[in-house]
PDB file of N, CA, C, O and CB in Angstrom:
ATOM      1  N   UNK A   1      42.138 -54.583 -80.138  1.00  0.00           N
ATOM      2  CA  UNK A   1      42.460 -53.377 -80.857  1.00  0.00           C
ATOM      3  C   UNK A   1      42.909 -52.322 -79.860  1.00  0.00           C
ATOM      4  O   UNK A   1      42.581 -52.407 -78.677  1.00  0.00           O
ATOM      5  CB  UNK A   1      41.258 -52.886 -81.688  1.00  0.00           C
ATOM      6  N   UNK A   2      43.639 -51.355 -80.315  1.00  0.00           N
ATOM      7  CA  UNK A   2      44.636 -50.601 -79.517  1.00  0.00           C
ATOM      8  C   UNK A   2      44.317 -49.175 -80.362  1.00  0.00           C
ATOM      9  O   UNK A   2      44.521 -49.042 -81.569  1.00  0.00           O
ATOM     10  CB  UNK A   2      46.409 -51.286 -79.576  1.00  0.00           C
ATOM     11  N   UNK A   3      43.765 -48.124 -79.450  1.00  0.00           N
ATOM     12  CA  UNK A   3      43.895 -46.912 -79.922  1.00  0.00           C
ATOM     13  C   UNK A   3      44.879 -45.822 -79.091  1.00  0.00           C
ATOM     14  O   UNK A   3      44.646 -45.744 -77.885  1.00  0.00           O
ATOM     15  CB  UNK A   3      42.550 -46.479 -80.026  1.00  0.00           C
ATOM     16  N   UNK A   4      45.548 -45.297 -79.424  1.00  0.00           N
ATOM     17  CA  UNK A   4      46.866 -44.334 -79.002  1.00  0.00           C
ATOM     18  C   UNK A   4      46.424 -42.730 -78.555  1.00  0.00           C
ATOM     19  O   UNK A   4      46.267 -41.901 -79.451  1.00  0.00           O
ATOM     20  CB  UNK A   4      47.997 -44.202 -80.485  1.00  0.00           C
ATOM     21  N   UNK A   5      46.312 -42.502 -77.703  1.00  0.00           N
ATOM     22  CA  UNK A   5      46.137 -41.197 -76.831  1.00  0.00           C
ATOM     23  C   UNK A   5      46.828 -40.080 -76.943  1.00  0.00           C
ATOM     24  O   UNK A   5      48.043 -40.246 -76.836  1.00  0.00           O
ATOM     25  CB  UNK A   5      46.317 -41.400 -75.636  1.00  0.00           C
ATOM     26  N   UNK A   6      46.375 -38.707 -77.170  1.00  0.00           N
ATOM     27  CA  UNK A   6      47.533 -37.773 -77.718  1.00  0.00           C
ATOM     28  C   UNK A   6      48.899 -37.587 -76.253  1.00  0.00           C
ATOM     29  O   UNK A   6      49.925 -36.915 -76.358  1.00  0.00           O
ATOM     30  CB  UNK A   6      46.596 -35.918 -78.202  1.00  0.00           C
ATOM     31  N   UNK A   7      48.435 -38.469 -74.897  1.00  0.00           N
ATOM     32  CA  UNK A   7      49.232 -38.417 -74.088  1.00  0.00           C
ATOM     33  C   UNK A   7      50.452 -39.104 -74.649  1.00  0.00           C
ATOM     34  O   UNK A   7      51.553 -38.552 -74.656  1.00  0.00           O
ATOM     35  CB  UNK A   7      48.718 -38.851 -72.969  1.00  0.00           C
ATOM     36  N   UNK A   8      50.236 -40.343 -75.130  1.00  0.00           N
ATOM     37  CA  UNK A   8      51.479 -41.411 -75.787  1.00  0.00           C
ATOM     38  C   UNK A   8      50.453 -42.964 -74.852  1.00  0.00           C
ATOM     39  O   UNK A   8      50.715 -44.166 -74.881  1.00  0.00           O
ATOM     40  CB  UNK A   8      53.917 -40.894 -74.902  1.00  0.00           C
ATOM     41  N   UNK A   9      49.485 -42.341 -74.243  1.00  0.00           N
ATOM     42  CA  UNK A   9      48.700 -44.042 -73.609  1.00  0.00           C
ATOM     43  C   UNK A   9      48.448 -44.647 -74.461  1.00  0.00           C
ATOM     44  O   UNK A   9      48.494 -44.002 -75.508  1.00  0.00           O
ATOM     45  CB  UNK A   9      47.321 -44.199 -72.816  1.00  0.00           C
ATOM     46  N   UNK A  10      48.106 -45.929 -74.599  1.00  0.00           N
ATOM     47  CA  UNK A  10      46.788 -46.302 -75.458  1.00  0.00           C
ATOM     48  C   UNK A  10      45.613 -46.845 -74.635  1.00  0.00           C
ATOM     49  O   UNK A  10      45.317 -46.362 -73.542  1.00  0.00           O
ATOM     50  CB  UNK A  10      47.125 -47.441 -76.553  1.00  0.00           C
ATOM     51  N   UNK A  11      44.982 -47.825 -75.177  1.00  0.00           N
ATOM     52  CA  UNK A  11      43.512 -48.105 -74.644  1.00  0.00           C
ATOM     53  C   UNK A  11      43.203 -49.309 -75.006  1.00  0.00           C
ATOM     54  O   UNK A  11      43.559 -49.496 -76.169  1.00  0.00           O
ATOM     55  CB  UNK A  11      42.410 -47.208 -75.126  1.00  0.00           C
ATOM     56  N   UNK A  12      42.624 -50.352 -74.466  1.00  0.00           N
ATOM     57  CA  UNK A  12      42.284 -51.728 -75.159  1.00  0.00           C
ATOM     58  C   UNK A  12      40.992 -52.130 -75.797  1.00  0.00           C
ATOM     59  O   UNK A  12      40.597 -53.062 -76.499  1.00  0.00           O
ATOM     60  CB  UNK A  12      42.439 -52.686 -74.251  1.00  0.00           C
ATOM     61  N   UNK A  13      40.425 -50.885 -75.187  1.00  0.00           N
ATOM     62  CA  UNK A  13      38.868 -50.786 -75.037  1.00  0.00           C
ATOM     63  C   UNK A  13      38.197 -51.842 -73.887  1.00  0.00           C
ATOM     64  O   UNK A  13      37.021 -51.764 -73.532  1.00  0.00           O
ATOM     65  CB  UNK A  13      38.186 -51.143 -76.570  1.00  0.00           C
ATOM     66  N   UNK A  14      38.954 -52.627 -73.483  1.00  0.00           N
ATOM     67  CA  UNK A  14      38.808 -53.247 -72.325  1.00  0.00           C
ATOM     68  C   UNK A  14      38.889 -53.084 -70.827  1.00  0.00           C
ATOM     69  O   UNK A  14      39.870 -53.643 -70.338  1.00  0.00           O
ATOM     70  CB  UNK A  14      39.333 -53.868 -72.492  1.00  0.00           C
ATOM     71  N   UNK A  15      38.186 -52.525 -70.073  1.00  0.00           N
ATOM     72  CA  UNK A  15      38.446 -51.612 -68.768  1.00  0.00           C
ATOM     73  C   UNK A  15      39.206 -52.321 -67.667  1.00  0.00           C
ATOM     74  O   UNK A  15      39.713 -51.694 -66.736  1.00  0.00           O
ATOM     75  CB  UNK A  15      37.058 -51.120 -68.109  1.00  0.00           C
ATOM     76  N   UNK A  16      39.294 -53.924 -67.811  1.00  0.00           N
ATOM     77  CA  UNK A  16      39.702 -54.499 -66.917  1.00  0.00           C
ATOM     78  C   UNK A  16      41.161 -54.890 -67.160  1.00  0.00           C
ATOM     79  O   UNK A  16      42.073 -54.968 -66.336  1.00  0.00           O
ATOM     80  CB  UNK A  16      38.860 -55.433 -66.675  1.00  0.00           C
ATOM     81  N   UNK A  17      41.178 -55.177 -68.820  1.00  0.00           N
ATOM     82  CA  UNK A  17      42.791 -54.860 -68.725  1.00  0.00           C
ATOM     83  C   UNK A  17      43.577 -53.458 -68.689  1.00  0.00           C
ATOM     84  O   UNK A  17      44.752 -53.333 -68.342  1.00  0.00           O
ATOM     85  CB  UNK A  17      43.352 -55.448 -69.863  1.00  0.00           C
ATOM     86  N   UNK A  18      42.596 -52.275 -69.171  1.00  0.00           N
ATOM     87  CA  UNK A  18      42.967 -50.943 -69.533  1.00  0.00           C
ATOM     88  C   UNK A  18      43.659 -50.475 -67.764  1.00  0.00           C
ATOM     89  O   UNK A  18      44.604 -49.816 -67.329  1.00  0.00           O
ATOM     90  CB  UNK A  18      41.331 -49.910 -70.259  1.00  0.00           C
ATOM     91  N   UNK A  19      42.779 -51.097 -67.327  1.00  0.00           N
ATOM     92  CA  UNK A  19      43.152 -51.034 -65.304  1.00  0.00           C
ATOM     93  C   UNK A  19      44.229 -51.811 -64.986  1.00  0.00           C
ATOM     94  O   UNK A  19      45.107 -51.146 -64.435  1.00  0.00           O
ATOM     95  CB  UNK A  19      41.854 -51.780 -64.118  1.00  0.00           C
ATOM     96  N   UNK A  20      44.442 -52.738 -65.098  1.00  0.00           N
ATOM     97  CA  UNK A  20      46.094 -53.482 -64.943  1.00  0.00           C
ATOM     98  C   UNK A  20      46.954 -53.257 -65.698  1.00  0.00           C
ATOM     99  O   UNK A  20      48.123 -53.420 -65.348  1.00  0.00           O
ATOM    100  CB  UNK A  20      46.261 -54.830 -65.036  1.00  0.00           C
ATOM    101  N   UNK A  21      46.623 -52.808 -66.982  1.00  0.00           N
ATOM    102  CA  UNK A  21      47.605 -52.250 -67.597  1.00  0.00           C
ATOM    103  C   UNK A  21      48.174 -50.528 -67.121  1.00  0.00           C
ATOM    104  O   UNK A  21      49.363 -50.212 -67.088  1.00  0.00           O
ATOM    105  CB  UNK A  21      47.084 -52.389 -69.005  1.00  0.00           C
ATOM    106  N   UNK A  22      47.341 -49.850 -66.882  1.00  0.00           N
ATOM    107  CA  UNK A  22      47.574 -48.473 -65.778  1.00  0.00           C
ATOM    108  C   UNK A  22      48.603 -48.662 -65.087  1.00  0.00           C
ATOM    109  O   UNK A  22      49.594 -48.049 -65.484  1.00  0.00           O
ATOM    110  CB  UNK A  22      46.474 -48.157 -64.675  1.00  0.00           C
ATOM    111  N   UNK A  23      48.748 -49.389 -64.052  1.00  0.00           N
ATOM    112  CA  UNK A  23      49.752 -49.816 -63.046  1.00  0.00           C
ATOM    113  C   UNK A  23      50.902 -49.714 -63.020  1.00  0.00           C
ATOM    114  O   UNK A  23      51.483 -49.348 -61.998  1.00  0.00           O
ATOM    115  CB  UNK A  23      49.768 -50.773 -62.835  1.00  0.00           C
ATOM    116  N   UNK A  24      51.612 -50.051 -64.293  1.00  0.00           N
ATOM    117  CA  UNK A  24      52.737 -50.172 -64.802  1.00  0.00           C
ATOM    118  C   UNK A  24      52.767 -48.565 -65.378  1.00  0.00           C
ATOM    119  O   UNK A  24      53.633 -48.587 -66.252  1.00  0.00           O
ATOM    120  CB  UNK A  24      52.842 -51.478 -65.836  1.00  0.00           C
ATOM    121  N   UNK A  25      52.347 -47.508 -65.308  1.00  0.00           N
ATOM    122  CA  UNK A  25      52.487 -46.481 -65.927  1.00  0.00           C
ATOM    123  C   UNK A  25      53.946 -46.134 -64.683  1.00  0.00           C
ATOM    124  O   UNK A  25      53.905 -47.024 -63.834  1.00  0.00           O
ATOM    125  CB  UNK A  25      50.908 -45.457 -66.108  1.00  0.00           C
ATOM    126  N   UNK A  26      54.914 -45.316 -64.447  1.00  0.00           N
ATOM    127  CA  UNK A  26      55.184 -45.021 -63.622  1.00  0.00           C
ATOM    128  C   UNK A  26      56.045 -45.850 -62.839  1.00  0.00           C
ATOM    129  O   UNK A  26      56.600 -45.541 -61.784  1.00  0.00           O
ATOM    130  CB  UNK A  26      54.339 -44.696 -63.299  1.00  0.00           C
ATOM    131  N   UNK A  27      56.117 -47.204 -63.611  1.00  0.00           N
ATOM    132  CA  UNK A  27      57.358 -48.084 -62.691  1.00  0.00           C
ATOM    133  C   UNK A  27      58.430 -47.848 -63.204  1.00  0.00           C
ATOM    134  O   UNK A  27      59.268 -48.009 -62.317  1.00  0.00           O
ATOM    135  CB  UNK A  27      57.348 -49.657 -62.611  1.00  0.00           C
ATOM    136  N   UNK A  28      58.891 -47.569 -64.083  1.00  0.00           N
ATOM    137  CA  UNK A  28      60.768 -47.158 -64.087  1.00  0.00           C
ATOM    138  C   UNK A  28      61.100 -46.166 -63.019  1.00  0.00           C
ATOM    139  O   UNK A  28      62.197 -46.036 -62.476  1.00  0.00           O
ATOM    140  CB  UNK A  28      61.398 -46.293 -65.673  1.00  0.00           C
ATOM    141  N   UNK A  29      59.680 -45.276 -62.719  1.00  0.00           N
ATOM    142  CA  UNK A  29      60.413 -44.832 -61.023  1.00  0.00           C
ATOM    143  C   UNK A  29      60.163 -45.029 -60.114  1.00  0.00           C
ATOM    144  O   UNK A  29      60.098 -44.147 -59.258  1.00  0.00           O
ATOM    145  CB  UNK A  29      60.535 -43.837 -60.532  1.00  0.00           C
ATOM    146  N   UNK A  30      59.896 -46.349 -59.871  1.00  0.00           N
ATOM    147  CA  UNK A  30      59.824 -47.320 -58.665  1.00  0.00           C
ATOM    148  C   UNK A  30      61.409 -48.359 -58.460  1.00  0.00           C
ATOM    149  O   UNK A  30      61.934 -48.905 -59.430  1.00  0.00           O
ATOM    150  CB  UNK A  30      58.312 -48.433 -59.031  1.00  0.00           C
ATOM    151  N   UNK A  31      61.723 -48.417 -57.659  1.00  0.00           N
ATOM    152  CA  UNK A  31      63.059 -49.585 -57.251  1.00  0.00           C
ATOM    153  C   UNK A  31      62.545 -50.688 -57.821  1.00  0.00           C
ATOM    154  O   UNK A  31      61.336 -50.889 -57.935  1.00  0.00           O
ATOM    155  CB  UNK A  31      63.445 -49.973 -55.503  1.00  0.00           C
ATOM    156  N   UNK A  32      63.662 -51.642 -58.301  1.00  0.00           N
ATOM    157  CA  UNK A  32      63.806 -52.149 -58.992  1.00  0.00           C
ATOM    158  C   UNK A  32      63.439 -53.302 -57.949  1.00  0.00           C
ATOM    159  O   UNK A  32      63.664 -54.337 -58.575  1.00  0.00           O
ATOM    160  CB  UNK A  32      64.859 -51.875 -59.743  1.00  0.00           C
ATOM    161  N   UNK A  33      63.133 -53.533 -57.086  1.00  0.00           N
ATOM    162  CA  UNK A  33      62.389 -54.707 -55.793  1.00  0.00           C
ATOM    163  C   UNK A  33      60.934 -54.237 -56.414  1.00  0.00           C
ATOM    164  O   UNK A  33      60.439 -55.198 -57.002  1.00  0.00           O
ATOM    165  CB  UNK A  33      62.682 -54.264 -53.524  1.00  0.00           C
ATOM    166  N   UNK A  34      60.166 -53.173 -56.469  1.00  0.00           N
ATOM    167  CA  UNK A  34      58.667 -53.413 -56.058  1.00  0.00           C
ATOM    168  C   UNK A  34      58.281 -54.004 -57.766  1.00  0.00           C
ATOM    169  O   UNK A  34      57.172 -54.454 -58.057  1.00  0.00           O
ATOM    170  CB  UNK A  34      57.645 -51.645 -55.365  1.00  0.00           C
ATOM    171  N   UNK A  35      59.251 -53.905 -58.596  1.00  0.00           N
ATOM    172  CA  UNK A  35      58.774 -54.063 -60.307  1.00  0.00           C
ATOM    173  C   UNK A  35      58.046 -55.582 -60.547  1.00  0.00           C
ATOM    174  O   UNK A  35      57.243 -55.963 -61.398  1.00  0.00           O
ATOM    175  CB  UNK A  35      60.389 -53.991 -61.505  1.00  0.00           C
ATOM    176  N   UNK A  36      58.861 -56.446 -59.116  1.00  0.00           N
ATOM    177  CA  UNK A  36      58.474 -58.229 -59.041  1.00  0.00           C
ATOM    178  C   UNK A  36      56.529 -58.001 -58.830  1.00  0.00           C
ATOM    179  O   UNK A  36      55.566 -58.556 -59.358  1.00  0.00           O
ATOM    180  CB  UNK A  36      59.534 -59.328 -57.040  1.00  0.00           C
ATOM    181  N   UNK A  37      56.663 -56.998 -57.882  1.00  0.00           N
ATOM    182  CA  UNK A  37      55.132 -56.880 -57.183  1.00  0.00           C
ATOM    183  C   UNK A  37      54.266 -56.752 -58.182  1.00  0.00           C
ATOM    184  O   UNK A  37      53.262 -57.437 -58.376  1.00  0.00           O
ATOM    185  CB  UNK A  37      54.850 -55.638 -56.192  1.00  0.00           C
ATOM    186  N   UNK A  38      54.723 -55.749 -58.895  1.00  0.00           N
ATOM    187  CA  UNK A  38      53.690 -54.891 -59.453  1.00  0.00           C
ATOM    188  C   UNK A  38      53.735 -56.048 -61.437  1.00  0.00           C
ATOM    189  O   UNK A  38      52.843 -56.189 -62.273  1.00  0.00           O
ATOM    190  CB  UNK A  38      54.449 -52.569 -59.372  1.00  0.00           C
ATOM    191  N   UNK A  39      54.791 -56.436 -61.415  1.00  0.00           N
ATOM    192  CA  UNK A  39      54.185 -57.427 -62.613  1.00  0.00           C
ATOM    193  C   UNK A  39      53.499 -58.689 -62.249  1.00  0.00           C
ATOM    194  O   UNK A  39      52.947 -59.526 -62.962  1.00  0.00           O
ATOM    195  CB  UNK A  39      55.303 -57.915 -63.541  1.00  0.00           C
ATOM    196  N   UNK A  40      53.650 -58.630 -61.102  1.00  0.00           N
ATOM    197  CA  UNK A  40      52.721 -60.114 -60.623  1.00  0.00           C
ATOM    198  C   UNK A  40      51.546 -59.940 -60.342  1.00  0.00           C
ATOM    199  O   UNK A  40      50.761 -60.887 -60.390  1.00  0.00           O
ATOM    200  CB  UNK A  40      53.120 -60.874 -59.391  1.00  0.00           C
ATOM    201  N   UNK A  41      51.112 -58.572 -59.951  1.00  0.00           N
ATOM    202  CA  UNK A  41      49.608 -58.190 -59.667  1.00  0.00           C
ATOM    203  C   UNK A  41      49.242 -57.943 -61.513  1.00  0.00           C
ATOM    204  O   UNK A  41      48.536 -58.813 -62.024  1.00  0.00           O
ATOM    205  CB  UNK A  41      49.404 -56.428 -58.372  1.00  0.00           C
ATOM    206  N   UNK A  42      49.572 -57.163 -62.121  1.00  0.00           N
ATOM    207  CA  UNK A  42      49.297 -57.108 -63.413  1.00  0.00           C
ATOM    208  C   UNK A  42      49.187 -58.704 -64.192  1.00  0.00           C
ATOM    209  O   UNK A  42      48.154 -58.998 -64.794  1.00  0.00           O
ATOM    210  CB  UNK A  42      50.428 -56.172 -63.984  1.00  0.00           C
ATOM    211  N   UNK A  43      49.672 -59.109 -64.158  1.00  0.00           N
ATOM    212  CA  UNK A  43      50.090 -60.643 -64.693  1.00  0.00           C
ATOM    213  C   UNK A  43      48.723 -61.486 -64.167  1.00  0.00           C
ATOM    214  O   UNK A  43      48.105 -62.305 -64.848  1.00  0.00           O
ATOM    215  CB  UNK A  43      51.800 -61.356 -63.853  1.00  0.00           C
ATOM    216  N   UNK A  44      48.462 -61.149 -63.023  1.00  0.00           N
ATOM    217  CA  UNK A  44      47.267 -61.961 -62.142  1.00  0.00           C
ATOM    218  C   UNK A  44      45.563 -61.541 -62.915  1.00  0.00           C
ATOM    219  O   UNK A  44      44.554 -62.156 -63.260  1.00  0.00           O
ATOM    220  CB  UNK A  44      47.360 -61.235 -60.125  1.00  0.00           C
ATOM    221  N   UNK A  45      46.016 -60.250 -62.894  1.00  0.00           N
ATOM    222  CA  UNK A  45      44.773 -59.371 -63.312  1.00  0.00           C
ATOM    223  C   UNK A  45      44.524 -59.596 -64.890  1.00  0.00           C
ATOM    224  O   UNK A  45      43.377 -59.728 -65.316  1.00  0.00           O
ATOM    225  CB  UNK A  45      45.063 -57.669 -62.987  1.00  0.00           C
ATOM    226  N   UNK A  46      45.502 -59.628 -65.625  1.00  0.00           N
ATOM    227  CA  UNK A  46      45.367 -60.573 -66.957  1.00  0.00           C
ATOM    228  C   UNK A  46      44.400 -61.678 -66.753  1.00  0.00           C
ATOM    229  O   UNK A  46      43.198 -61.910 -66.877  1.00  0.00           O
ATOM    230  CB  UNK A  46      46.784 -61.279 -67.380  1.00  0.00           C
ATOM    231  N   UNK A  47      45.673 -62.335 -66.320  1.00  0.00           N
ATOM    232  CA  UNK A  47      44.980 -64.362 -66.307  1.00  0.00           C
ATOM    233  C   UNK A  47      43.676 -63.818 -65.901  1.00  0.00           C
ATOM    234  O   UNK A  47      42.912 -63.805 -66.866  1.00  0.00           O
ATOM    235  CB  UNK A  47      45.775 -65.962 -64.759  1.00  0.00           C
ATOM    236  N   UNK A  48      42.957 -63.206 -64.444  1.00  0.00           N
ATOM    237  CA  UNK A  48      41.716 -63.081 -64.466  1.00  0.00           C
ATOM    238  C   UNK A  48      40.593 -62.317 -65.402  1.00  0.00           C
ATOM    239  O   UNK A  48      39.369 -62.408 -65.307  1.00  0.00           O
ATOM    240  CB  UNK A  48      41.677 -62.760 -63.502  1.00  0.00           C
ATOM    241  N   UNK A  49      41.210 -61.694 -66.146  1.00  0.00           N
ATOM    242  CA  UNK A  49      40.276 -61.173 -67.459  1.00  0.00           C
ATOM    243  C   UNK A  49      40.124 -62.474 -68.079  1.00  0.00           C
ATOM    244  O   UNK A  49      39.140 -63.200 -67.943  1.00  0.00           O
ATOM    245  CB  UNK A  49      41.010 -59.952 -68.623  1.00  0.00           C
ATOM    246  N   UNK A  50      41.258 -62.749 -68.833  1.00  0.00           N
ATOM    247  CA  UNK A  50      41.050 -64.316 -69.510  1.00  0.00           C
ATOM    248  C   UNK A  50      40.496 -65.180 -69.294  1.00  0.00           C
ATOM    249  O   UNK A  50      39.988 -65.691 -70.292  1.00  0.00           O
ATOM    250  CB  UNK A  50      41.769 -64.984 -69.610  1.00  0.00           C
ATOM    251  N   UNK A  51      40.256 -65.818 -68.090  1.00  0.00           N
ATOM    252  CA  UNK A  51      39.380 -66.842 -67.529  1.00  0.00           C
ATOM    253  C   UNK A  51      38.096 -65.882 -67.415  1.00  0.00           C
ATOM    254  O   UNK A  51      37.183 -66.679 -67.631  1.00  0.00           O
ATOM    255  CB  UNK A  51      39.958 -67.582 -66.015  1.00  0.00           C
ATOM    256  N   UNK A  52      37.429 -64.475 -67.175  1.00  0.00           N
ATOM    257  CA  UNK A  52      36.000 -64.462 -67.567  1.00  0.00           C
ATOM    258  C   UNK A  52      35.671 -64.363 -69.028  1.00  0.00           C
ATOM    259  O   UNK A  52      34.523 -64.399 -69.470  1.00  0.00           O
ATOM    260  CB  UNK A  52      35.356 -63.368 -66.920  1.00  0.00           C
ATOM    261  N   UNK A  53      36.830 -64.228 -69.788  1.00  0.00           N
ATOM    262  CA  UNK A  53      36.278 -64.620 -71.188  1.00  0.00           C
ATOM    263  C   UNK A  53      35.962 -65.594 -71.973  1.00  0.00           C
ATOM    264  O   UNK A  53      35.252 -65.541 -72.977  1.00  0.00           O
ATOM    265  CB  UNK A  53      36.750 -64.322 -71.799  1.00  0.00           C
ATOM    266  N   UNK A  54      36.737 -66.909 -71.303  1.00  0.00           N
ATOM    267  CA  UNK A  54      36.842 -68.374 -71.423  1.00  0.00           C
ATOM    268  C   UNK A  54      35.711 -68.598 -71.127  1.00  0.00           C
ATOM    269  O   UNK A  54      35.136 -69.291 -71.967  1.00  0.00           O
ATOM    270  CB  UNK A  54      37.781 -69.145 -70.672  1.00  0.00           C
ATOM    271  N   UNK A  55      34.671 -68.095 -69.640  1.00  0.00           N
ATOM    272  CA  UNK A  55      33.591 -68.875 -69.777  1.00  0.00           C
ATOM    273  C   UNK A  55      33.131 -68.651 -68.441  1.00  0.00           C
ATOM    274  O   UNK A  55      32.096 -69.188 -68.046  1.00  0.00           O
ATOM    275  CB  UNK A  55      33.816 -70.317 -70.226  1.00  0.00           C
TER     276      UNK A  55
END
């Protein structure tokens, strides 16, 4: 579930994705090289939420 922030954020209620999802706030003004970085650390930080929920 997703609640919407009078900023325009939202929230997952999940702190560990709410934190990798942060990251990405602010990349359209980053060069278009660091966007590989920064979705692969996000992307990582996913899969590792997922696998402590799996078990």
């Amino acid at each position: 579930m997703t609640a919407t922030h009078p900023d325009g954020s939202t929230t997952t209620s999940d702190d560990a994705v709410d934190e990798a999802l942060s990251r990405l706030a602010g990349l359209e003004d980053q060069p278009l090289r660091a966007h590989v970085g920064v979705f692969e650390a996000v992307h990582g930080a996913l899969q590792d939420r997922l696998a402590d929920t799996e078990g």
